[in-house]
C-alpha positions in Angstrom: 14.8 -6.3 6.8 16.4 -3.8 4.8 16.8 0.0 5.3 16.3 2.6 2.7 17.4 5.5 2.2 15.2 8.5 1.3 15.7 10.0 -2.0 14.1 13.6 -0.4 16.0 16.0 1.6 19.8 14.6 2.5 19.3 14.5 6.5 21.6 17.3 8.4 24.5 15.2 10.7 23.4 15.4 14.3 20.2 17.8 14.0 16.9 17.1 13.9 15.6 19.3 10.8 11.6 18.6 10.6 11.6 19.4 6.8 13.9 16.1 6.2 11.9 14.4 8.0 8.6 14.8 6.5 9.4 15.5 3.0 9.1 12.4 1.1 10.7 11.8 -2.4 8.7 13.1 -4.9 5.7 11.1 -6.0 5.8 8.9 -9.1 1.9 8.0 -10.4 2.1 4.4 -11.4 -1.5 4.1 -12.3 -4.0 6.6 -12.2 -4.8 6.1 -8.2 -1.6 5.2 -7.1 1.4 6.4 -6.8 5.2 5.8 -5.4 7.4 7.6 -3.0 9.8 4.6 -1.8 10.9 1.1 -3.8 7.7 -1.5 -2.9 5.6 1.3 -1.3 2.6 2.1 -3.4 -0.4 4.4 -1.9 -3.4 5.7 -3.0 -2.9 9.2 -4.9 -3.5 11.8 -1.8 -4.8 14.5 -3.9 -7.7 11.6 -4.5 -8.2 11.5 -1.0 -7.7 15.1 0.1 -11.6 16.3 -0.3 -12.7 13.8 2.1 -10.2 12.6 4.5 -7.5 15.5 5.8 -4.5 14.6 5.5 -1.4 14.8 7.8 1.9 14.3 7.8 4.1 11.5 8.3 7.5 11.0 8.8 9.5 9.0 6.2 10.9 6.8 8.6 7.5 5.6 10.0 6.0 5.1 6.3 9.5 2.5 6.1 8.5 1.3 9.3 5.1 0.1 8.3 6.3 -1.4 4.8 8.8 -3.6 6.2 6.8 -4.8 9.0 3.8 -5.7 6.8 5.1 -9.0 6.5 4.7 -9.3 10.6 1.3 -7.7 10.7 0.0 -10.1 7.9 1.3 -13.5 9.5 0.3 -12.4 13.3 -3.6 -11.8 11.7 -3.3 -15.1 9.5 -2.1 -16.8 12.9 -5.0 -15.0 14.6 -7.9 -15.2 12.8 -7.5 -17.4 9.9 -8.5 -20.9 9.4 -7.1 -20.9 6.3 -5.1 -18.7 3.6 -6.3 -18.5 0.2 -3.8 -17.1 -2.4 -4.9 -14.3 -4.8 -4.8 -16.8 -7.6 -7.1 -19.6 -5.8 -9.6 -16.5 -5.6 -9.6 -15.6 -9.5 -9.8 -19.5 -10.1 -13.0 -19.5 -8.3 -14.3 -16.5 -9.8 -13.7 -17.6 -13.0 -15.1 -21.0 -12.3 -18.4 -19.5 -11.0 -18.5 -17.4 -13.9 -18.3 -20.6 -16.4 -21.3 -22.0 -14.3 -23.6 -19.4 -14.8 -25.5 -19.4 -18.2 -24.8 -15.8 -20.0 -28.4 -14.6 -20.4 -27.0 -10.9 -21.0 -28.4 -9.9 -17.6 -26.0 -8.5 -15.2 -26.5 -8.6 -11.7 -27.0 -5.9 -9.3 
């Protein structure tokens, strides 16, 4: 596992300063629902969120925490509860084969 480092507030030597610790880098959109605060951690744009769900603050070290153990999480549940994994690209190949089954009559389902 690796550690980053924050690109926010430089942390104070030997003092716990609350700012540094929840003040994330700044956001960068990389679609128009997600954006990026850290390398490889992508979350849903919280000013889409913010009329519906409140939304609190979290320190930067526990947003690292939960990226690098998703890895964990995901094999523990597939060890758990799966009979199987399927692959993302198993998925679209099954789509796209039921798709090629279906005769296009220009009706879409509902």
């Amino acid at each position: 596992m690796t550690e980053e480092t924050p690109a926010g507030p430089v942390p104070t030597p030997g003092r716990y300063v609350r700012a540094e610790q929840v003040t994330p880098p700044p956001a960068r959109a990389v679609s128009d629902v997600a954006v990026t605060t850290y390398e490889d951690l992508f979350e849903v744009d919280p000013r889409l969120m913010e009329r519906w769900v409140l939304q609190q603050e979290f320190p930067n070290w526990d947003s690292l925490r939960i990226m690098n153990a998703r890895h964990d999480h995901l094999a523990w549940m597939h060890r758990h509860f799966a009979d199987r994994v399927v692959t993302g690209s198993e998925l679209l190949d099954e789509v796209e084969a039921s798709s090629t089954d279906q005769p296009d009559d220009g009706v879409r389902p509902s």
